[in-house]
matplotlib code that plots the C-alpha trace (Angstrom):
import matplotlib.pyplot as plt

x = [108.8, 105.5, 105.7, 106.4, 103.3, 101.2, 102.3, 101.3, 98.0, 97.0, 98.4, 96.3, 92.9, 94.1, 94.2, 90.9, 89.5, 90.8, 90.1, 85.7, 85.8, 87.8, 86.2, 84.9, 87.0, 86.4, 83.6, 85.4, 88.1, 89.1, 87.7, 89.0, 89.2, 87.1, 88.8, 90.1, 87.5, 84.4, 82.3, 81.3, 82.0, 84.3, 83.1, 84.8, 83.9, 83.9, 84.4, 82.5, 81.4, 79.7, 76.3, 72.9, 72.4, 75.9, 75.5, 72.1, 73.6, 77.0, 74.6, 72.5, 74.9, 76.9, 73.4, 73.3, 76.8, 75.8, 73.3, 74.4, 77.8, 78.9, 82.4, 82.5, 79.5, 80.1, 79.4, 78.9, 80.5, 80.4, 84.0, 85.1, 84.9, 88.3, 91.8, 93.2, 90.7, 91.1, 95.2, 94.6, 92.4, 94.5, 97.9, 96.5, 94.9, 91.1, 91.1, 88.2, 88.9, 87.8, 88.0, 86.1, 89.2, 91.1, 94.6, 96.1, 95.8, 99.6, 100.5, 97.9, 98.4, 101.6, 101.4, 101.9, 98.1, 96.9, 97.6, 98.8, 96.6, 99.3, 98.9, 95.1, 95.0, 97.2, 95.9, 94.6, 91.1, 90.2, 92.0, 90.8, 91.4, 93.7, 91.1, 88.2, 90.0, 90.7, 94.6, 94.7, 92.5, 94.8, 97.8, 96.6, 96.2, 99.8, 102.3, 106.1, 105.1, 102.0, 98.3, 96.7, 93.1, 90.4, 89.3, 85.7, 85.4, 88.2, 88.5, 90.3, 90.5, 87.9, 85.6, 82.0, 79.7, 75.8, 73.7, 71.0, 73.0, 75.2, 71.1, 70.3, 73.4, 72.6, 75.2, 74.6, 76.7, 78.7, 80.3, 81.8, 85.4, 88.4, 90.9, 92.0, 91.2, 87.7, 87.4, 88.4, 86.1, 82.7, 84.1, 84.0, 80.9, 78.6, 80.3, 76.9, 77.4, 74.9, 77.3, 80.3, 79.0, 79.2, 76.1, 77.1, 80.9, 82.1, 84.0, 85.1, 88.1, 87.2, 90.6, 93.8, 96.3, 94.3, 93.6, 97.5, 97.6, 95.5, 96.9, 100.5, 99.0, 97.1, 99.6, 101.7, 104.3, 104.6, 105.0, 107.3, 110.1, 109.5, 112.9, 111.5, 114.9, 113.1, 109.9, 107.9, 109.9, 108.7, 108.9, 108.0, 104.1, 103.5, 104.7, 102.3, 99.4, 100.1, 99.9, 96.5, 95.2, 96.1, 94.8, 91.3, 91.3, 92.8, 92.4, 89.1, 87.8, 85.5, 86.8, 86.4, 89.7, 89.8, 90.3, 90.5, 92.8, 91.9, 94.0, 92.1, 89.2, 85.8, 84.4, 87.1, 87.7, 84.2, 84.7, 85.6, 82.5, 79.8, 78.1, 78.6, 76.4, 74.0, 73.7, 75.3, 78.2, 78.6, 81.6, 84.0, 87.5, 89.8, 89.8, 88.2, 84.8, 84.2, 83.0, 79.8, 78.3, 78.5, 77.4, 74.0, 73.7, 73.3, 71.3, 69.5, 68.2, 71.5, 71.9, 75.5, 77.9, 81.6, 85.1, 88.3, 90.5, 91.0, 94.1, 96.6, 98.4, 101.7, 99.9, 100.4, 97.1, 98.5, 96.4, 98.5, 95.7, 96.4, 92.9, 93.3, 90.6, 88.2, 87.8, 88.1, 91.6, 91.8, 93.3, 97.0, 95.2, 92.3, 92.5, 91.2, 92.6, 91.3, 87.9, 88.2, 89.3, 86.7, 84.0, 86.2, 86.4, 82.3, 81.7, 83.5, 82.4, 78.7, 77.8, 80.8, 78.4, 75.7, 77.3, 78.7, 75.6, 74.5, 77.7, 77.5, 81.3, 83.0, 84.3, 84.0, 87.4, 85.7, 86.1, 82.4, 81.1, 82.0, 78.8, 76.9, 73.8, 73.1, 76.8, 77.2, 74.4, 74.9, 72.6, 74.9, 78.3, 78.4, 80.6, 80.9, 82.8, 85.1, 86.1, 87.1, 89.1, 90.6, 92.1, 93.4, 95.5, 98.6, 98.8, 100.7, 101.6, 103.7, 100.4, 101.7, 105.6, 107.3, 107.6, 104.3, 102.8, 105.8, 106.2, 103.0, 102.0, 103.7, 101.9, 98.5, 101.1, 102.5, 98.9, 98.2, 101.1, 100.8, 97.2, 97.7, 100.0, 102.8, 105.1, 105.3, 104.5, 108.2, 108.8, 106.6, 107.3, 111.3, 110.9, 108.4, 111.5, 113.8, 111.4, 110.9, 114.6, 115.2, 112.4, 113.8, 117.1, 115.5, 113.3, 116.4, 116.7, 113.4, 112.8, 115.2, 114.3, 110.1, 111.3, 113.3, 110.3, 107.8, 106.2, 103.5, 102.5, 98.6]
y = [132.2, 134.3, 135.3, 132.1, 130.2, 133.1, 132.4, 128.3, 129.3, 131.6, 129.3, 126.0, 128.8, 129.3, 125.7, 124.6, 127.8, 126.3, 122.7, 124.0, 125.7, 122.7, 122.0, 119.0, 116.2, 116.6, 114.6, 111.1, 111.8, 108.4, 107.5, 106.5, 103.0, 102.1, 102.4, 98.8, 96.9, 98.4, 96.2, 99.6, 98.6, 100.5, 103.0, 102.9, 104.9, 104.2, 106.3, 104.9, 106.1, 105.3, 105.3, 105.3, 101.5, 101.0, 103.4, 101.9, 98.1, 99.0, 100.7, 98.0, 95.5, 98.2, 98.0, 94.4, 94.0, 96.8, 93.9, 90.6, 91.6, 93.5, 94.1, 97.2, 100.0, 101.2, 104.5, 104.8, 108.1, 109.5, 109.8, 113.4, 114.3, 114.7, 112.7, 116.2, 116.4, 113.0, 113.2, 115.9, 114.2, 111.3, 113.1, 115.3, 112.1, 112.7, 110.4, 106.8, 103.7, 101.8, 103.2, 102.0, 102.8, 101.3, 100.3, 103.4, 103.9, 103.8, 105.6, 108.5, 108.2, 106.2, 102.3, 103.6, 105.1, 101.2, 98.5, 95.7, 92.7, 90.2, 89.0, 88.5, 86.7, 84.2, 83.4, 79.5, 80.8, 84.2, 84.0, 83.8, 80.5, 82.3, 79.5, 81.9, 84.6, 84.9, 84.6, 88.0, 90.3, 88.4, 89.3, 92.5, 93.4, 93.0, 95.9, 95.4, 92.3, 94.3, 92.6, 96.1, 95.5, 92.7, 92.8, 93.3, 94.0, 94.2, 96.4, 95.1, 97.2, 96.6, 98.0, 98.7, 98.9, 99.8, 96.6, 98.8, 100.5, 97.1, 95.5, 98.3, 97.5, 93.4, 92.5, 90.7, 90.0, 87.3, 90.2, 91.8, 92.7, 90.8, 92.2, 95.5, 94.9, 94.2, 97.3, 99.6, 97.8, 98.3, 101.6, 102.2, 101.0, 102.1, 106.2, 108.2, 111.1, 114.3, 116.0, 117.0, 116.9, 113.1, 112.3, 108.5, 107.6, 104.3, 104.7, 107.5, 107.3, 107.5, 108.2, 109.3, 107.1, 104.6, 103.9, 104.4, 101.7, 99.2, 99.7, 98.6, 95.7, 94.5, 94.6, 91.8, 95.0, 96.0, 98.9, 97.7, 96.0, 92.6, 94.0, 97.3, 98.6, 100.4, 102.1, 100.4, 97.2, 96.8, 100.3, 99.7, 97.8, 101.2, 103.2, 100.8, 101.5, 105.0, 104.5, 103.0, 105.4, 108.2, 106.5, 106.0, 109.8, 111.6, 109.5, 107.6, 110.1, 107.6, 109.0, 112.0, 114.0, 112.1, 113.6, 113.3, 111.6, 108.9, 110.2, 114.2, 112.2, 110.2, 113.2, 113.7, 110.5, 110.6, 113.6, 111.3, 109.1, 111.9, 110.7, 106.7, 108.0, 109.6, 106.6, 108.4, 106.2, 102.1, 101.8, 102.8, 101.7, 101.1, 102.1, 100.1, 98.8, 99.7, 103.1, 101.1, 101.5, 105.7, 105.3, 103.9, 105.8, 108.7, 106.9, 103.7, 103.4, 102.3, 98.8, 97.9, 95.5, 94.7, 92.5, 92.7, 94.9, 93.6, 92.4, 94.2, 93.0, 92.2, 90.2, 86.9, 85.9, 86.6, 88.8, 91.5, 92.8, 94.9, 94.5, 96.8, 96.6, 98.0, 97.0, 97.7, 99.0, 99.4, 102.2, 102.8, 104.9, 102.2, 101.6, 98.2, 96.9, 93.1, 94.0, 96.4, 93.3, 91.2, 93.4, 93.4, 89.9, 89.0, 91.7, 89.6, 86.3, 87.3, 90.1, 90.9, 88.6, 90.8, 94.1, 93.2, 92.1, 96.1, 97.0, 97.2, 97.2, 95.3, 91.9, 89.5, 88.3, 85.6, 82.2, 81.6, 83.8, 80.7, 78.9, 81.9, 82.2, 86.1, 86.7, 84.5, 85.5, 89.1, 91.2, 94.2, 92.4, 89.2, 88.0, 84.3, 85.4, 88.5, 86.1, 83.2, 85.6, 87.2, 83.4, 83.1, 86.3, 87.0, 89.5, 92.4, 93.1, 96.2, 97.8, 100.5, 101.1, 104.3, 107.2, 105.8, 109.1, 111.2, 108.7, 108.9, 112.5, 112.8, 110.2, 112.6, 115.0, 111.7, 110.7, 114.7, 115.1, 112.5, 113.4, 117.0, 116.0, 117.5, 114.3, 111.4, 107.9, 107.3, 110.7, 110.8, 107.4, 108.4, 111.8, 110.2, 107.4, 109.9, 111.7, 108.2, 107.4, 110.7, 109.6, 105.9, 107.3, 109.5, 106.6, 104.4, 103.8, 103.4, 100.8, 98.8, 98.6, 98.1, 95.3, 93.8, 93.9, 92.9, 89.1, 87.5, 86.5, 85.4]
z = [163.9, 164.5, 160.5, 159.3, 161.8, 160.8, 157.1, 157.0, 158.7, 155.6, 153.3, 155.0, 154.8, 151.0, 150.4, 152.2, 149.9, 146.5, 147.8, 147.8, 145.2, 142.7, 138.9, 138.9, 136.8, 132.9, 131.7, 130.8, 132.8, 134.6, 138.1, 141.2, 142.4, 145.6, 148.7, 150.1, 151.6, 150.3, 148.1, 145.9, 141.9, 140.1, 137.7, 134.5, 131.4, 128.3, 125.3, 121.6, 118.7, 115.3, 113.7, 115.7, 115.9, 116.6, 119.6, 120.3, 120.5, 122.2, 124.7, 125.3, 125.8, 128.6, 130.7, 130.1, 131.5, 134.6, 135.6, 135.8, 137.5, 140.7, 140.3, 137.8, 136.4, 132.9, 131.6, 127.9, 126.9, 123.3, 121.5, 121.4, 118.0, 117.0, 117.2, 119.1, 121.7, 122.3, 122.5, 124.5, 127.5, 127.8, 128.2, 130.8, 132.6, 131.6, 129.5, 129.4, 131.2, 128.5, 124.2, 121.3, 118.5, 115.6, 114.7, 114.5, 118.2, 119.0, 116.3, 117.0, 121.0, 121.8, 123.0, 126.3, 126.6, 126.4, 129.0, 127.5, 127.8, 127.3, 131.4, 130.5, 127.0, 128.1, 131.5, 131.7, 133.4, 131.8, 128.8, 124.9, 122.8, 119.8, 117.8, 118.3, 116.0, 112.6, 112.6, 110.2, 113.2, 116.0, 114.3, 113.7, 117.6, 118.3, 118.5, 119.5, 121.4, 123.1, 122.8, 122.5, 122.5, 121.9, 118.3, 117.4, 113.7, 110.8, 108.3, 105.3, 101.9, 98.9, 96.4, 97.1, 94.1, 93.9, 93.1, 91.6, 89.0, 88.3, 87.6, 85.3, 83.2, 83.4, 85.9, 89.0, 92.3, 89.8, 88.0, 90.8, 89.6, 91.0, 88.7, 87.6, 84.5, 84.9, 87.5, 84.3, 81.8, 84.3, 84.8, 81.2, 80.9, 83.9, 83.4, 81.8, 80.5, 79.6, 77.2, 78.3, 82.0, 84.1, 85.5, 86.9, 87.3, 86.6, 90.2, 92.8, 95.2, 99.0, 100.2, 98.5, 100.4, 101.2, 97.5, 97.2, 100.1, 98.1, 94.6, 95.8, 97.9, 95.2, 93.0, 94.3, 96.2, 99.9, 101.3, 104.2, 103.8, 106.6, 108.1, 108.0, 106.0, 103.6, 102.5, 99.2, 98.7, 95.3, 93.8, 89.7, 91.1, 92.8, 89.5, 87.2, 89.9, 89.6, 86.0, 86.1, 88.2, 85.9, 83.3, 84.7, 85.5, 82.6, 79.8, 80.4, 82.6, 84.5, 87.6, 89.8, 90.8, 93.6, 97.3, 101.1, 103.5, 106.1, 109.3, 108.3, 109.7, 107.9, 106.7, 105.0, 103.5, 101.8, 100.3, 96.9, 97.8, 98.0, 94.3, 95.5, 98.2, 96.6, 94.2, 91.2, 90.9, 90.2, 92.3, 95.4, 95.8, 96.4, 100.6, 103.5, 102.6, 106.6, 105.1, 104.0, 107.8, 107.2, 103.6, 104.3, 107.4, 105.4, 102.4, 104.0, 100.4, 99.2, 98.0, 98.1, 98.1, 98.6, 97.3, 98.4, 96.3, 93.1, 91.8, 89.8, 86.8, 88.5, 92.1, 90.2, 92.1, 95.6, 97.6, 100.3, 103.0, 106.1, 107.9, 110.5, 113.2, 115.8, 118.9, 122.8, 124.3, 128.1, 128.9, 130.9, 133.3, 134.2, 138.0, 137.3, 133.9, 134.7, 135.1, 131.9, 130.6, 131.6, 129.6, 126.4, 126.6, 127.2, 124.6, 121.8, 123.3, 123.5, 121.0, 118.6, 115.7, 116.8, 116.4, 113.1, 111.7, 112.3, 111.1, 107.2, 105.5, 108.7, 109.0, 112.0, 113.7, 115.3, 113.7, 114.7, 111.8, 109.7, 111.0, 111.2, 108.9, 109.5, 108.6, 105.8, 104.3, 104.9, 102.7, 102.3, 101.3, 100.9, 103.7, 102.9, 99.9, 101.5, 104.3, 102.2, 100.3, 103.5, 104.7, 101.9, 101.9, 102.3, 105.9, 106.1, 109.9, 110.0, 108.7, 111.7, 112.8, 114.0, 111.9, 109.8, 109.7, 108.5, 105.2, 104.5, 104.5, 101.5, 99.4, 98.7, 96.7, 94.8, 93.4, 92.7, 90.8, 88.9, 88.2, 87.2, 85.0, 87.0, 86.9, 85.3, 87.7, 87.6, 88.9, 91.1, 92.5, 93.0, 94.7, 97.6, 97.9, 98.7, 101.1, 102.4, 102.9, 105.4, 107.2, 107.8, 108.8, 111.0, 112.5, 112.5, 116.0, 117.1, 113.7, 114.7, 118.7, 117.2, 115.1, 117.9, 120.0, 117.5, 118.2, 117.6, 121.3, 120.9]

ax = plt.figure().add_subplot(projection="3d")
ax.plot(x, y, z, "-o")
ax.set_aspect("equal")
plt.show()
């Protein structure tokens, strides 16, 4: 009895030893909430990311918030710089209260990191009028019935083309493509050539799959089945991209071997985009004209605009866009998800037209940007015409579903092959199938149970 009393005593000394001498809590990592009955605010942080005047405004409007309220004090916190450190924080707890991200947040971090605002939304005194939103960026929010986050900026595929070099050649705004077609024609034209060396291409990819993404879209295919049976419902308009594509690159050769992934991070994707920055290229497509903001950012002296991706010979007219989106997700971990809330929601309501305008390459969600001057008139892109075009799209919502990733980490070695030479479009086209197939029976189960649960509930 003596060994054992004598044993709890050291054990209570050890503990009181390791209790002084704790690490603090990882920068970010979520706070406590204020004990019952104190009238202390709750600190929240919140993790964002993005150019200087995006960090400038977002910053501004958190010590705006700070002041006129009492019940929570926000911490603006930079974004670790990579999708692994941030995986990383939140499973181990350490994660924000509040995150600045974009539609692939469940499929990078699982649903369950977000608190679903579905309670909020909907609720007759603090909720949001569906009416203020564009119904594609509402849509958009919504995963397996879960109202992930409050939409600040969308992020639908295009083509961004240099004003200055389209005025050289004698074209204005008015002869921004809208067809395939007429993207390989400028091409043709606006390529320079010193010799056998390209000094100005016609175009340059940003991103591998998301130009993949576009040229199916555009071309009147999908690349989810609606009852999510099947990968690339319409297989022979991603073959005739492909086709195009190749062309472009091997036989015109108005195109750069074109390189980078989207989910390998930004840098990445503008790996294909370095000469459109440096203003020795007419055009950029087809990937998310949201790569406009880190364009100018690192030339202000570009003077560019943006369509939506043009249409491919088999789209009959009908446009296919998955916008995607940024905006604010509370987190799982928040120990006051209502007041996290509360911010997203006076942030949309109040500066969301504000941050966009700073925002070159993004797309309000709010309906107000109709009767907006500053947006309409937009300088950069045009956004009268992009959003016209974008209600009169047709949406795609599965743009994320379980097992996204493992399809699509194939597709860079479909385009490459087919622009090496290696395989014919065909090919190509029917080996990724295949690959696509396993990973659909492998997903099976959780497919079925996602589309089950999917609903539009906003």
């Amino acid at each position: 009895m003596k060994r054992r009393f004598l044993l709890m005593a050291w054990l209570g000394v050890l503990l009181m030893v390791l209790s002084a001498c704790a690490v603090p809590a990882a920068p970010g990592a979520a706070p406590a909430a204020p004990a019952a009955g104190t009238d202390q605010p709750v600190e929240m942080t919140f993790w964002f990311g993005g150019t200087a005047a995006r960090v400038a405004y977002m910053q501004a409007a958190v010590d705006e918030y700070n002041e006129m309220q009492d019940a929570i004090r926000i911490t603006l916190v930079e974004t670790p710089p990579s999708r692994e450190l941030i995986a990383t924080a939140l499973s181990a707890g350490q994660g924000p209260d509040l995150m600045w991200y974009n539609h692939n947040m469940p499929w990078f971090f699982g649903i369950e990191a977000v608190y679903p605002l579905n309670e909020f939304i909907a609720d007759p005194v603090i909720g949001i009028n569906p009416e203020q939103l564009f119904p594609a960026s509402r849509q958009a929010v919504q995963y397996a019935g879960v109202v992930q986050a409050i939409p600040i900026e969308a992020g639908p595929g295009g083509l961004l083309y240099n004003r200055a070099i389209f005025a050289e050649a004698g074209l204005t705004d008015d002869d921004a493509p809208t067809t395939w077609e007429e993207v390989e024609e400028l091409a043709v034209r606006l390529t320079v050539r010193e010799g056998d060396r390209v000094v100005q291409w016609g175009m340059v990819n940003g991103a591998v799959d998301w130009m993949l993404q576009e040229l199916l879209l555009s071309n009147g295919g999908d690349w989810v089945a609606d009852d999510l049976s099947r990968y690339v419902s319409d297989p022979d308009a991603l073959v005739e991209g492909l086709e195009w594509w190749r062309k472009m690159r091997q036989d015109l050769e108005v195109i750069p071997f074109p390189s980078g992934v989207t989910w390998a991070g930004i840098e990445a994707m503008q790996v294909g985009s370095e000469a459109f920055v440096r203003g020795e290229a007419a055009m950029s497509g087809f990937h998310g004209i949201g790569a406009a903001a880190g364009m100018l950012d690192q030339n202000p002296d570009l003077d560019i605009a943006a369509v939506l991706t043009p249409l491919g010979p088999s789209a009959n007219g009908v446009r296919t866009i998955s916008p995607g989106f940024g905006g604010i997700f509370v987190m799982a971990t928040n120990p006051a998800p209502q007041e996290g809330y509360m911010f997203a929601k006076w942030f949309f309501e109040e500066k969301a037209l504000g941050f966009v305008a700073i925002s070159p390459g993004t797309v309000p969600t709010t309906t107000a940007a109709l009767e907006d001057p500053d947006i309409q008139n937009d300088p950069y892109l045009g956004f009268g015409r992009v959003i016209e075009d974008m209600q009169n799209a047709r949406l795609r919502n599965f743009h994320v579903f379980p097992g996204r990733l493992d399809v699509r980490v194939q597709e860079p070695a479909m385009a490459e092959s087919v622009m090496l030479g290696q395989s014919t479009p065909q090919e190509a086209v029917e080996r990724f199938l295949r690959h696509a197939e396993q990973v659909f029976d492998l997903y099976a189960e959780d497919l079925a149970e996602f589309l089950e649960e999917y609903a539009i509930v906003w």
